[in-house]
PyMOL CGO cylinders between C-alpha atoms (Angstrom):
from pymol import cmd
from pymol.cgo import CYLINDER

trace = [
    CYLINDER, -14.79, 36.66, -19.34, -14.44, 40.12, -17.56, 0.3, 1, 1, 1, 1, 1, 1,
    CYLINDER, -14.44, 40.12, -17.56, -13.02, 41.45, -20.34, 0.3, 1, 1, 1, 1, 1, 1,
    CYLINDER, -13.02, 41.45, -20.34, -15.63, 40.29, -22.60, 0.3, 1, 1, 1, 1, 1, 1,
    CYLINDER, -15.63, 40.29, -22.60, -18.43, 41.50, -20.54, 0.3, 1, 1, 1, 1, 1, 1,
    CYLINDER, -18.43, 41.50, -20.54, -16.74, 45.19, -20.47, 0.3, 1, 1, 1, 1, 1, 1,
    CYLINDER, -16.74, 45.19, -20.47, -16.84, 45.00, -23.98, 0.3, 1, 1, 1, 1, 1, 1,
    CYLINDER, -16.84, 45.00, -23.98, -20.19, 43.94, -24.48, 0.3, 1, 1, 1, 1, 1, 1,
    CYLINDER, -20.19, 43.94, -24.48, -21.64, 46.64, -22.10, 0.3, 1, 1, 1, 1, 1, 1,
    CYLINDER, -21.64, 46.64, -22.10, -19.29, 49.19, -23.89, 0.3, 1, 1, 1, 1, 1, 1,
    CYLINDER, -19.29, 49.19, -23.89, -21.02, 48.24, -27.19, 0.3, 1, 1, 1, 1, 1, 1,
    CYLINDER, -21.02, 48.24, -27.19, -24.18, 48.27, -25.10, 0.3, 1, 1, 1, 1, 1, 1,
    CYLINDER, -24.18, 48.27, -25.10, -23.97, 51.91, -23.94, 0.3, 1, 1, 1, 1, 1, 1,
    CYLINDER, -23.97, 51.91, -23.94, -22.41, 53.06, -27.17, 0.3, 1, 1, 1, 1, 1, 1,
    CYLINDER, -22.41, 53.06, -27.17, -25.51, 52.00, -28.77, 0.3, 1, 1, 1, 1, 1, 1,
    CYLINDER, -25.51, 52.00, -28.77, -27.93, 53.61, -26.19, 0.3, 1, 1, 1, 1, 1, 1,
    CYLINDER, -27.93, 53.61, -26.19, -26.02, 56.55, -26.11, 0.3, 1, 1, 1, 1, 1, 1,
    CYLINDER, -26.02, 56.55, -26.11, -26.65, 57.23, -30.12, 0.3, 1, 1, 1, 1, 1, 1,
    CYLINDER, -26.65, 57.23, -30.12, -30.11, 56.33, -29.68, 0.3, 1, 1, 1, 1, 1, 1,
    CYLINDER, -30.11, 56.33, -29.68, -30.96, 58.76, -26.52, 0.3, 1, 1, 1, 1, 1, 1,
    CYLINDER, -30.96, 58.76, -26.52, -28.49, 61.90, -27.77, 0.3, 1, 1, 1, 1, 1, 1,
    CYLINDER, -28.49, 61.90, -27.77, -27.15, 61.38, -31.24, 0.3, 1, 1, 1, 1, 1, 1,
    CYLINDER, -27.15, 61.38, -31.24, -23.52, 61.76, -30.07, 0.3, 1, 1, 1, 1, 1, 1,
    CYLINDER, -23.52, 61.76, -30.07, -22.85, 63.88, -32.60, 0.3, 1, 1, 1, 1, 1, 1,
    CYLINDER, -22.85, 63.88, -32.60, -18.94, 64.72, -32.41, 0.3, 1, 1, 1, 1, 1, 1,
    CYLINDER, -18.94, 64.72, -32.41, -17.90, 68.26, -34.21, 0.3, 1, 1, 1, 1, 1, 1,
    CYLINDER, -17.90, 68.26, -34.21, -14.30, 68.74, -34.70, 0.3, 1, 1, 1, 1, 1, 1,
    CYLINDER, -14.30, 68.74, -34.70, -14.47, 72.27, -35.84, 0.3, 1, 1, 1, 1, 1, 1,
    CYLINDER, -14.47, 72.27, -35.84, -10.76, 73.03, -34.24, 0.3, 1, 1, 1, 1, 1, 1,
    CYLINDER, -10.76, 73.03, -34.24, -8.84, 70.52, -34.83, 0.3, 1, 1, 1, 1, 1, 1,
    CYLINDER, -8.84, 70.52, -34.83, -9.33, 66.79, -35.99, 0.3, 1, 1, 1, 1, 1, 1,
    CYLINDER, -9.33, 66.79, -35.99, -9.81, 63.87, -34.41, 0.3, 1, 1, 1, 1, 1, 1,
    CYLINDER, -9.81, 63.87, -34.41, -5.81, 62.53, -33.67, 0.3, 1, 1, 1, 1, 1, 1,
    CYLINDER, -5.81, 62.53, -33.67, -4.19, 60.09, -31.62, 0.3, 1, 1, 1, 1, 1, 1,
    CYLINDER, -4.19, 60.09, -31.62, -1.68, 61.95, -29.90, 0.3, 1, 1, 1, 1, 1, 1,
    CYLINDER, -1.68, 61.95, -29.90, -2.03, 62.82, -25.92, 0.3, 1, 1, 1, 1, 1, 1,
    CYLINDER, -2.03, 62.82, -25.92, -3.79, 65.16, -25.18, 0.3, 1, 1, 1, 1, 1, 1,
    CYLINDER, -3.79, 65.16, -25.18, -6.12, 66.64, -22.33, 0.3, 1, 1, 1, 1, 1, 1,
    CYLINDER, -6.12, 66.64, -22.33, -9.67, 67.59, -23.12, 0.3, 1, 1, 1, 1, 1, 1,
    CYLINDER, -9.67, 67.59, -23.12, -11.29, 70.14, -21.10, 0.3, 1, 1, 1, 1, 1, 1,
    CYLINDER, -11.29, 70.14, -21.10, -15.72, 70.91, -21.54, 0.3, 1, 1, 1, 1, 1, 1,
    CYLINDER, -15.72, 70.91, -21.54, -18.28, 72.29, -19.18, 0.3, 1, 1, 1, 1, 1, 1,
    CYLINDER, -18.28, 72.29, -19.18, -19.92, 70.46, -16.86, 0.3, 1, 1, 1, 1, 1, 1,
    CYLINDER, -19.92, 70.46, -16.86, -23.72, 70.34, -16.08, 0.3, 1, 1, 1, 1, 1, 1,
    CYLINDER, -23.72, 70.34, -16.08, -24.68, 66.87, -15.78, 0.3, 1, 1, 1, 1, 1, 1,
    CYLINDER, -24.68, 66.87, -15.78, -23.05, 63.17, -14.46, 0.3, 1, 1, 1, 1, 1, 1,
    CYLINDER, -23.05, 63.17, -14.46, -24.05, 62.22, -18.04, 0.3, 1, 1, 1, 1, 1, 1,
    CYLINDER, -24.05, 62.22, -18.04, -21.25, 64.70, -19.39, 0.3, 1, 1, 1, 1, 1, 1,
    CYLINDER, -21.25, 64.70, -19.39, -18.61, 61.83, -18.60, 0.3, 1, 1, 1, 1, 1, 1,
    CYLINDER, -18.61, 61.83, -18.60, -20.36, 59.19, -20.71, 0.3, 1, 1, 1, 1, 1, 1,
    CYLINDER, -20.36, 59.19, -20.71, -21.51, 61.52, -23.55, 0.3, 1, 1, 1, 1, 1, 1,
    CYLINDER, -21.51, 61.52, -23.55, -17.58, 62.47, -24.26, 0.3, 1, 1, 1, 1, 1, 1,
    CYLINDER, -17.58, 62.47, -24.26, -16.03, 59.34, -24.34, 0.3, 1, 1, 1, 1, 1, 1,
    CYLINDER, -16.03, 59.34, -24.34, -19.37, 58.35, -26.52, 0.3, 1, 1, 1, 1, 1, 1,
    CYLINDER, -19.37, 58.35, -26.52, -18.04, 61.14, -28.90, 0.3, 1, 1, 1, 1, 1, 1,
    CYLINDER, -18.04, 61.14, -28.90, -14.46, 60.26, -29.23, 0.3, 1, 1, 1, 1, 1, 1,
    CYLINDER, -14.46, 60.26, -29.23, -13.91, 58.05, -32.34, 0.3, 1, 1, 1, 1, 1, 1,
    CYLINDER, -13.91, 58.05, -32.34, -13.08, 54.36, -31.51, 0.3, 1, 1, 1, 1, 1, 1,
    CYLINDER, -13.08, 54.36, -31.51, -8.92, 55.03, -31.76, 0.3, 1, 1, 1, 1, 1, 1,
    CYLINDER, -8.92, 55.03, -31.76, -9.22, 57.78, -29.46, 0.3, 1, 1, 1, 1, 1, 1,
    CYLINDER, -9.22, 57.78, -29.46, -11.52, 56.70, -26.99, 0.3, 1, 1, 1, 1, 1, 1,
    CYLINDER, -11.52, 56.70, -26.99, -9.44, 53.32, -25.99, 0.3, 1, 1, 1, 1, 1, 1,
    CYLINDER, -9.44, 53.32, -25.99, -6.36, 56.06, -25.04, 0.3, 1, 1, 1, 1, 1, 1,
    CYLINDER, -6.36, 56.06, -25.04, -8.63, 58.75, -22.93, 0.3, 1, 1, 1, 1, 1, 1,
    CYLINDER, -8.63, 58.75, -22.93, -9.61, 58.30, -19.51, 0.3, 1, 1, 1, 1, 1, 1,
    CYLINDER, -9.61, 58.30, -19.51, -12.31, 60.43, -18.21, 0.3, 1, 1, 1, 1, 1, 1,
    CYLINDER, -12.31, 60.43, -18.21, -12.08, 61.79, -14.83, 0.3, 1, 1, 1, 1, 1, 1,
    CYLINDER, -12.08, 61.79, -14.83, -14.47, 60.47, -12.81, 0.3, 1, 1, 1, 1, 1, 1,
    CYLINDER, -14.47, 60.47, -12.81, -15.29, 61.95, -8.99, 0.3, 1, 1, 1, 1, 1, 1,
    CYLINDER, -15.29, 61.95, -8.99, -14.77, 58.71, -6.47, 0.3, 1, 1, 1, 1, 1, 1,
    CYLINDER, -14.77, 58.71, -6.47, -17.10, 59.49, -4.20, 0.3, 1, 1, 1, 1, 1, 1,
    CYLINDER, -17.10, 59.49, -4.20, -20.14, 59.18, -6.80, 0.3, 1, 1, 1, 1, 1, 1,
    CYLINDER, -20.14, 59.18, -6.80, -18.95, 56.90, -8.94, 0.3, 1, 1, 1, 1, 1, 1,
    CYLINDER, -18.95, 56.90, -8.94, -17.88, 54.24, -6.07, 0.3, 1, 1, 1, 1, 1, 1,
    CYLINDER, -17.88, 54.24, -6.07, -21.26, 54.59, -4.52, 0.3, 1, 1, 1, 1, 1, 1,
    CYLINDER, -21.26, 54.59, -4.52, -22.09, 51.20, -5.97, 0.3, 1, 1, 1, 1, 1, 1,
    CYLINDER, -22.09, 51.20, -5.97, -20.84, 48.19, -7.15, 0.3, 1, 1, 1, 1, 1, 1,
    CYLINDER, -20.84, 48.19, -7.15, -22.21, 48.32, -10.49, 0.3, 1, 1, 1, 1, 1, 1,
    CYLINDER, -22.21, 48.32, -10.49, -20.90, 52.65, -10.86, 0.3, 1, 1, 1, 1, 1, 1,
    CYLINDER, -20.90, 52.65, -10.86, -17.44, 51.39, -10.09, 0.3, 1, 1, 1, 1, 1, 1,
    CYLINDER, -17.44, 51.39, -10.09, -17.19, 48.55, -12.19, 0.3, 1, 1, 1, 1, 1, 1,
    CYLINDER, -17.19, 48.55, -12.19, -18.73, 50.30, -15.15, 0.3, 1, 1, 1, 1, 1, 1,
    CYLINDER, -18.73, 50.30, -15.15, -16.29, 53.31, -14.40, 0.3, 1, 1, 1, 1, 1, 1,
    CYLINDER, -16.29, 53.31, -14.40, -13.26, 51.15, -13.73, 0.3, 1, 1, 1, 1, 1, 1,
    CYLINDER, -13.26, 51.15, -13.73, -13.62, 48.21, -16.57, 0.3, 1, 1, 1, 1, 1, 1,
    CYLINDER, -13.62, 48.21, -16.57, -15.76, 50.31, -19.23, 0.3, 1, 1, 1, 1, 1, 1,
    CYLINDER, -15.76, 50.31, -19.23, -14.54, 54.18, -19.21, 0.3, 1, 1, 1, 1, 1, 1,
    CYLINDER, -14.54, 54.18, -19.21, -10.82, 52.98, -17.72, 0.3, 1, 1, 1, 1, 1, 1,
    CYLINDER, -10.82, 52.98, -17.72, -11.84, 56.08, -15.55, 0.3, 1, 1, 1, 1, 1, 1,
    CYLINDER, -11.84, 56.08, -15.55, -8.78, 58.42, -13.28, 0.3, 1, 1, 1, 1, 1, 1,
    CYLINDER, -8.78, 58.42, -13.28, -10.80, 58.76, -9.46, 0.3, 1, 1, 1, 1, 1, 1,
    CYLINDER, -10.80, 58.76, -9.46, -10.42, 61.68, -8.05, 0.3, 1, 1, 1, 1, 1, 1,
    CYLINDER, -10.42, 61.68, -8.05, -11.29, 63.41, -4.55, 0.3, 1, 1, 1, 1, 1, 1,
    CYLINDER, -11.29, 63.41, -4.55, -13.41, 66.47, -4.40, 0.3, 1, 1, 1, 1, 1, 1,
    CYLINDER, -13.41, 66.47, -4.40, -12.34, 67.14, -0.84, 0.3, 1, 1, 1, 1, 1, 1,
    CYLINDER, -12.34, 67.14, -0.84, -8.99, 67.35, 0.14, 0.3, 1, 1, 1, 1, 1, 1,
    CYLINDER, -8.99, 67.35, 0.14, -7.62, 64.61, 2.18, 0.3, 1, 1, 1, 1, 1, 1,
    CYLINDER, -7.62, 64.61, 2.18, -4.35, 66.04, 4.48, 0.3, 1, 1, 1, 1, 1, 1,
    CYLINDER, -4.35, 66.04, 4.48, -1.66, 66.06, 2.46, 0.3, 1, 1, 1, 1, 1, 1,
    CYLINDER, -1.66, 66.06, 2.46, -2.71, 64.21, -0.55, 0.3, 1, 1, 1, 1, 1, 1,
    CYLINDER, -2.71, 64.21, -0.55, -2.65, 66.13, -4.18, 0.3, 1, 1, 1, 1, 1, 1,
    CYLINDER, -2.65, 66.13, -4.18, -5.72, 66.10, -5.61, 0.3, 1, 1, 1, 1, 1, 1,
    CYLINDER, -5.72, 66.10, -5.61, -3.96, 65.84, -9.20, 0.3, 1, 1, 1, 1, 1, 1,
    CYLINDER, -3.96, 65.84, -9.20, -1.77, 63.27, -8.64, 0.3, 1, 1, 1, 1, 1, 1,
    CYLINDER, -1.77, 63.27, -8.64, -3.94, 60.25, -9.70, 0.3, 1, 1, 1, 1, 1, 1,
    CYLINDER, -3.94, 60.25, -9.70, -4.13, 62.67, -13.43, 0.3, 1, 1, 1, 1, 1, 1,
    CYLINDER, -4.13, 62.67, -13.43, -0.37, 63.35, -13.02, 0.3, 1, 1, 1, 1, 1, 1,
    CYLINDER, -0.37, 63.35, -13.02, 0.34, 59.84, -12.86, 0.3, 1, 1, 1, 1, 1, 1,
    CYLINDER, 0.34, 59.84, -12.86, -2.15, 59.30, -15.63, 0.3, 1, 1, 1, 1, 1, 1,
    CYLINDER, -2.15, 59.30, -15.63, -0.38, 61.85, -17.97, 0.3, 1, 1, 1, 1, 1, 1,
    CYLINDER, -0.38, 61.85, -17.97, 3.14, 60.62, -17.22, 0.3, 1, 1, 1, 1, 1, 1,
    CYLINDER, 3.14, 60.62, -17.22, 1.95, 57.06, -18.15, 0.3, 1, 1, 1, 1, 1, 1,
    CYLINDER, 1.95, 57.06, -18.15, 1.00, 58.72, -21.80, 0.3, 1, 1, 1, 1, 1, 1,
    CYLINDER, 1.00, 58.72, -21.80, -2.96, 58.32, -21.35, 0.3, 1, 1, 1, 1, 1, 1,
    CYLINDER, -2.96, 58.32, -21.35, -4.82, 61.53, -22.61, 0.3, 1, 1, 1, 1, 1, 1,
    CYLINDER, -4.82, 61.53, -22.61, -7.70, 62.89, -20.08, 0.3, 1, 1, 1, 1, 1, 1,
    CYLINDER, -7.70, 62.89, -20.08, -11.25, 64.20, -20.31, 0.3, 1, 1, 1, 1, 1, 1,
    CYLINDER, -11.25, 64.20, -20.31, -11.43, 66.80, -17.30, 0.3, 1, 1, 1, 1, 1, 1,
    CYLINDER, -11.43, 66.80, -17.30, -13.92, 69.08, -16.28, 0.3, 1, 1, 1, 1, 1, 1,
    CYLINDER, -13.92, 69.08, -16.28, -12.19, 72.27, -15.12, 0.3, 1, 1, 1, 1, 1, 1,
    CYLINDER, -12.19, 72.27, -15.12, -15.27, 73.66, -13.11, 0.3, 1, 1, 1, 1, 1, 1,
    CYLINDER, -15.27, 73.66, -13.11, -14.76, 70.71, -10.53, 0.3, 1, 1, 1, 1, 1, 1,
    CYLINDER, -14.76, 70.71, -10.53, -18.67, 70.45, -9.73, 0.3, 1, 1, 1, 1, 1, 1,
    CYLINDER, -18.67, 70.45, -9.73, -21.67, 70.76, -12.06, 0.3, 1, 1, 1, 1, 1, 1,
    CYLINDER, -21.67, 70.76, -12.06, -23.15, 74.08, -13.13, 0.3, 1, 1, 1, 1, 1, 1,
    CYLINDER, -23.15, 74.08, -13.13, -27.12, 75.20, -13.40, 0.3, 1, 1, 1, 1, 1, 1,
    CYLINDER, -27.12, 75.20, -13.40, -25.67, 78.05, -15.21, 0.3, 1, 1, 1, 1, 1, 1,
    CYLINDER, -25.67, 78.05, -15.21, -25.56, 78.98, -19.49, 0.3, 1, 1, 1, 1, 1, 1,
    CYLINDER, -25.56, 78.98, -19.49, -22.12, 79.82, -18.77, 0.3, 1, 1, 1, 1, 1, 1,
    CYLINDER, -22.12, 79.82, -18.77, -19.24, 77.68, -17.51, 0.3, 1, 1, 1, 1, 1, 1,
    CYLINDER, -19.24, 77.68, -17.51, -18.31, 78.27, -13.50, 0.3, 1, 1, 1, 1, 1, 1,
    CYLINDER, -18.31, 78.27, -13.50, -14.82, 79.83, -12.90, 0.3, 1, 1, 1, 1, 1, 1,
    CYLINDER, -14.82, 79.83, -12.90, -12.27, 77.29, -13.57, 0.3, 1, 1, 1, 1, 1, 1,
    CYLINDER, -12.27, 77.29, -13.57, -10.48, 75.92, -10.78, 0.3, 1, 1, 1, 1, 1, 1,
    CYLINDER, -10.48, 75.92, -10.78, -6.67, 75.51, -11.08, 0.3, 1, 1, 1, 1, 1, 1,
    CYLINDER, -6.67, 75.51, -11.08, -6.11, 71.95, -11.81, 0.3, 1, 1, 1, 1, 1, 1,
    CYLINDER, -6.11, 71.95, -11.81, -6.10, 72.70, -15.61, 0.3, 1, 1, 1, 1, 1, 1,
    CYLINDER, -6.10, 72.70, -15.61, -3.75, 75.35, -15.15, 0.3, 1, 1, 1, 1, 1, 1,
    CYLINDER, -3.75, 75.35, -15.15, -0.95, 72.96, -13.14, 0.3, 1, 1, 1, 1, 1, 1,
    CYLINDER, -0.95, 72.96, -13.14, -1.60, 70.31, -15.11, 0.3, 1, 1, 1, 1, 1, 1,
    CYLINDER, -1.60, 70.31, -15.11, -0.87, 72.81, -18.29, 0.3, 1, 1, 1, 1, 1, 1,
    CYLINDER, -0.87, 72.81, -18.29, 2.55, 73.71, -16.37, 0.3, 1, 1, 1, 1, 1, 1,
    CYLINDER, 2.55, 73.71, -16.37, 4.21, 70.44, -15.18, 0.3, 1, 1, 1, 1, 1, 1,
    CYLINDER, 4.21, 70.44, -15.18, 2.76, 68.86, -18.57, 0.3, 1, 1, 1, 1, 1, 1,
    CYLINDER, 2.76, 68.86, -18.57, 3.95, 71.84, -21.51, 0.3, 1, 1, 1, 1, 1, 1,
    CYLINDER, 3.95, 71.84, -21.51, 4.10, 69.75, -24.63, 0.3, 1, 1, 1, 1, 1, 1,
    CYLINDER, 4.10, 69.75, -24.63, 0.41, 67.51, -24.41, 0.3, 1, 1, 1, 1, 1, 1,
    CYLINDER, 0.41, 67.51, -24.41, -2.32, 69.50, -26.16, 0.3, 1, 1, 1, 1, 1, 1,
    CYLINDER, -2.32, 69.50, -26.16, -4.89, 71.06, -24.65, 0.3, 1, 1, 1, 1, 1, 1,
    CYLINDER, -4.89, 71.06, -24.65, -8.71, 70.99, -26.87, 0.3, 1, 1, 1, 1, 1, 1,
    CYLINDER, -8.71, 70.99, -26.87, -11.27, 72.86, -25.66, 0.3, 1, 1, 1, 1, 1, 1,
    CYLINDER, -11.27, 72.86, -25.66, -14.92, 71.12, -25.51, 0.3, 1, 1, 1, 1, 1, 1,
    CYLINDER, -14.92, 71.12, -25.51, -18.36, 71.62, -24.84, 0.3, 1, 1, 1, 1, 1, 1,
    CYLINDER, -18.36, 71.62, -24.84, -20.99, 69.19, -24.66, 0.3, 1, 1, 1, 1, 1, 1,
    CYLINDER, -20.99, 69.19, -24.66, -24.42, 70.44, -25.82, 0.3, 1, 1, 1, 1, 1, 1,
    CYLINDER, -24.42, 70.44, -25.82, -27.91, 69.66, -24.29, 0.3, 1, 1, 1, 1, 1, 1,
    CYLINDER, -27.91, 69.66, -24.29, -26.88, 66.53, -22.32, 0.3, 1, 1, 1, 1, 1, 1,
    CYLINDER, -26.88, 66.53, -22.32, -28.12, 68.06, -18.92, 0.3, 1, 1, 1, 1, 1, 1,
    CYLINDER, -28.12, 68.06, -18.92, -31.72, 68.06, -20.81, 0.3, 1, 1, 1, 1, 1, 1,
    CYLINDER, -31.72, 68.06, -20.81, -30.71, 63.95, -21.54, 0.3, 1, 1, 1, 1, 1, 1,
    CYLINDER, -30.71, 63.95, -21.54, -30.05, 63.83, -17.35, 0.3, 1, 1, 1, 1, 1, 1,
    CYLINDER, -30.05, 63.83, -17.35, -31.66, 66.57, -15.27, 0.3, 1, 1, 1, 1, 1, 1,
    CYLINDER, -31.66, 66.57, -15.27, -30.11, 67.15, -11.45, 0.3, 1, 1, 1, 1, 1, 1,
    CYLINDER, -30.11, 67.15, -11.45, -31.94, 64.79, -9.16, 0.3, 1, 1, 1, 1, 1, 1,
    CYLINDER, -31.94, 64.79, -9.16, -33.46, 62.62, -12.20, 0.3, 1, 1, 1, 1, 1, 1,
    CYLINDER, -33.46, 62.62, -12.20, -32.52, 58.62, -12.76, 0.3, 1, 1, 1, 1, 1, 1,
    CYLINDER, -32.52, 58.62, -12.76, -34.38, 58.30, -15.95, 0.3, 1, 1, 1, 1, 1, 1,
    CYLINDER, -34.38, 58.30, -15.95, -33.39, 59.63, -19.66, 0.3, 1, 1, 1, 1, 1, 1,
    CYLINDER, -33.39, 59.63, -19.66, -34.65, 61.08, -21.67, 0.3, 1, 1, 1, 1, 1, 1,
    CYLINDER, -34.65, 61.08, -21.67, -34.08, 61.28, -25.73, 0.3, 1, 1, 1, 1, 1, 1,
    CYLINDER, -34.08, 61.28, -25.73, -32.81, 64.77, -26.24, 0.3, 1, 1, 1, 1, 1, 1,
    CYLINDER, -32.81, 64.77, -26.24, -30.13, 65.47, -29.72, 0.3, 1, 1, 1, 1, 1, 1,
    CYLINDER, -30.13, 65.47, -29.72, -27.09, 66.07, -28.42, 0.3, 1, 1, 1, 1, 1, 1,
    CYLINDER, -27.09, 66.07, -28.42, -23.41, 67.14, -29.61, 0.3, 1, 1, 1, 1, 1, 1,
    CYLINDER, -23.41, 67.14, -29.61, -19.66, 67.93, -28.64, 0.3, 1, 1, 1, 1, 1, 1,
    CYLINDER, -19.66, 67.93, -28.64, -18.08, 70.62, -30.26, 0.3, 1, 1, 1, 1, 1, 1,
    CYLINDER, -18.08, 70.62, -30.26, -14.27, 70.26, -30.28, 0.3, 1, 1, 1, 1, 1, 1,
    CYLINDER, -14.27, 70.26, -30.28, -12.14, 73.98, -30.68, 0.3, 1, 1, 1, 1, 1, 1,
    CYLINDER, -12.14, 73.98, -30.68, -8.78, 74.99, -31.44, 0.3, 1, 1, 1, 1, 1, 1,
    CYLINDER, -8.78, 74.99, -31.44, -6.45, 73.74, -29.17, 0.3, 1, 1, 1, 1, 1, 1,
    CYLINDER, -6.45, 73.74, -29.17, -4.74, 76.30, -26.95, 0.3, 1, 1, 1, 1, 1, 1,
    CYLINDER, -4.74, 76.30, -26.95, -1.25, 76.25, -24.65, 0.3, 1, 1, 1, 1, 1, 1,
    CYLINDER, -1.25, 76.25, -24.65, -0.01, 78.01, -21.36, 0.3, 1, 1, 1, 1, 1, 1,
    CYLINDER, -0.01, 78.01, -21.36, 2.48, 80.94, -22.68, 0.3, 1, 1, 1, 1, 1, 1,
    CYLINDER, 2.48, 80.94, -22.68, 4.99, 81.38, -21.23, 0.3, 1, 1, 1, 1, 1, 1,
    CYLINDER, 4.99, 81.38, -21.23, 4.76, 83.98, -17.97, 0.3, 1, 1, 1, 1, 1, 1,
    CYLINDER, 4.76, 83.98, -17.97, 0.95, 83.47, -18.47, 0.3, 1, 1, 1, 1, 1, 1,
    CYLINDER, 0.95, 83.47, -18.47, -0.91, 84.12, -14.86, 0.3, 1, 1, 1, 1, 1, 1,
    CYLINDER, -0.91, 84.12, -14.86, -2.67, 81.54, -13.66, 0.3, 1, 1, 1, 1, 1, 1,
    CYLINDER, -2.67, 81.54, -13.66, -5.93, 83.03, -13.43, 0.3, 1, 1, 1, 1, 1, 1,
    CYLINDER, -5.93, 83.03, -13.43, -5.78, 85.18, -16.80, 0.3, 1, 1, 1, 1, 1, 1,
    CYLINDER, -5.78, 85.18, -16.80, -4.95, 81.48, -18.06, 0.3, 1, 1, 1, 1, 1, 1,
    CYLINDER, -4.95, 81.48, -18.06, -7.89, 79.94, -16.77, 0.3, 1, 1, 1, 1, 1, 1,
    CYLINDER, -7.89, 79.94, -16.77, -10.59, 82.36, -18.13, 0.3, 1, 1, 1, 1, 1, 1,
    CYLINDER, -10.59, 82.36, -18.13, -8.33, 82.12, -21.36, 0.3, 1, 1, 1, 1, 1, 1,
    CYLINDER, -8.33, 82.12, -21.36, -9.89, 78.09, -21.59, 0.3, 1, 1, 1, 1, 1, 1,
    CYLINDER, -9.89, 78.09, -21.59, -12.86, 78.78, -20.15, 0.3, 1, 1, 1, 1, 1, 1,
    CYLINDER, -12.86, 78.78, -20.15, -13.77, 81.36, -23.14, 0.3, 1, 1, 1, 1, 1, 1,
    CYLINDER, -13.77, 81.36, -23.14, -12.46, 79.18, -25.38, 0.3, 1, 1, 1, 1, 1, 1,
    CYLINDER, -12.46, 79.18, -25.38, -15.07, 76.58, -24.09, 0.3, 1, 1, 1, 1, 1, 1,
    CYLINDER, -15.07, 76.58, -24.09, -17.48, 79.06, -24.26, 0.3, 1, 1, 1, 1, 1, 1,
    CYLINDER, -17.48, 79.06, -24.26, -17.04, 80.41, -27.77, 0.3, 1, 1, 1, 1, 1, 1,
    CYLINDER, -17.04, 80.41, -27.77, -17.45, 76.76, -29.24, 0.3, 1, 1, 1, 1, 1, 1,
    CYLINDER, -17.45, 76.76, -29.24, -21.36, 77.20, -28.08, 0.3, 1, 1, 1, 1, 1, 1,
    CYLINDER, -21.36, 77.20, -28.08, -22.80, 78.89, -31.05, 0.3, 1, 1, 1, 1, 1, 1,
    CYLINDER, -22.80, 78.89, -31.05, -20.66, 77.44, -33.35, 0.3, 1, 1, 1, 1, 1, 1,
]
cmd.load_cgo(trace, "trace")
C-alpha cells in the first residue's frame, strides 16, 4: 500500500511538474545513460530538487537520489515522506554537528552505486551567476575518481517558486545537461571548483 501510494504521488507530481514548467530535459553534453554518476546544477530555488529528478528520464531517475537539506525537508510529516518514499532523497546537515562528516550520508550513497543530484553552492543563490562552490564536490570527485561528473543547470524554476512564496506559478522551464568533466590529476581544489562551476555556467546560453 505504501509503495503504491509513492507511486501514485510520483505520477502525480510528474504530471504537475510538466504542466507548471515543461520539464524540458537538454542533453547537449552527453546523453541520457545509466551508469553512476553525480550531477551537479545551480541552485536558486527548493523547487530545483523536484524539477531535476522531473527531468531525468524514467531509467535514470529510479537510480539518482537528490540531496535534500534535513532540516527543511523534515520540517513536516508530509516533506519527509514525500522526500524519503518519492525522491529516495540522501539528508544532509547544513551545519556541522561535532565530529560528524557532512558527506558521509553521499559517501555512503556513492559506495552503495546510487548516482546523486547535488547542489555544489550548499544554499540558494539570488544571483545570475552560481555562488562559489563549496568543497563537497571536489572530495567527493577525489575519494570517488571513476563516477562521472555532468554539469547542470536548471533554467527559470526560481520564477516557478520565488523565495518566501508557497504557491506556483506556470513558468517554461528546462535543464541543460553539459559535457561531463573529471578531477586531473594534481588539480587544486579551488582551481577545480571554479573549473565546474563555469562549466555550469556556460550551459546557460546554450
Amino acid at each position: 500500500m505504501a509503495a503504491m501510494l509513492a507511486k501514485l504521488m510520483s505520477l502525480f507530481l510528474l504530471g504537475l511538474i510538466r504542466v507548471l514548467t515543461g520539464a524540458q530535459a537538454r542533453w547537449v553534453g552527453c546523453p541520457p545513460k545509466a551508469e553512476q554518476r553525480i550531477y551537479f546544477a545551480n541552485h536558486q530555488s527548493h523547487a530545483d530538487l523536484v524539477m531535476i529528478w522531473a527531468a531525468l528520464p524514467q531509467e535514470l531517475r529510479s537510480i539518482t537520489r537528490p540531496i535534500a537539506a534535513r532540516d527543511y525537508w523534515t520540517r513536516t510529516p508530509f516533506k519527509q515522506w514525500i522526500t524519503t518514499a518519492v525522491f529516495n532523497a540522501v539528508y544532509v546537515e547544513r551545519e556541522r554537528k561535532g565530529d560528524e562528516d557532512p558527506l558521509q550520508p553521499l559517501i555512503d550513497a556513492l559506495a552503495g552505486g546510487d548516482s546523486l543530484i547535488i547542489f555544489p553552492e550548499g544554499t540558494r543563490g539570488n544571483q545570475e551567476e552560481p555562488q562559489p562552490f563549496k568543497a563537497g564536490l571536489y572530495n567527493l570527485a577525489q575519494r570517488f575518481p571513476d563516477i562521472v561528473l555532468v554539469p547542470a543547470w536548471i533554467a527559470n524554476v526560481q520564477r516557478v517558486m520565488p523565495k518566501g512564496e508557497v504557491v506556483p506559478v506556470p513558468v517554461l522551464c528546462s535543464v541543460t545537461f553539459g559535457a561531463p568533466i573529471r578531477l586531473e590529476s594534481g588539480e587544486e581544489r579551488r582551481a577545480f571548483l571554479e573549473r565546474a562551476r563555469l562549466a555550469v555556467m556556460a550551459l546557460r546560453d546554450v
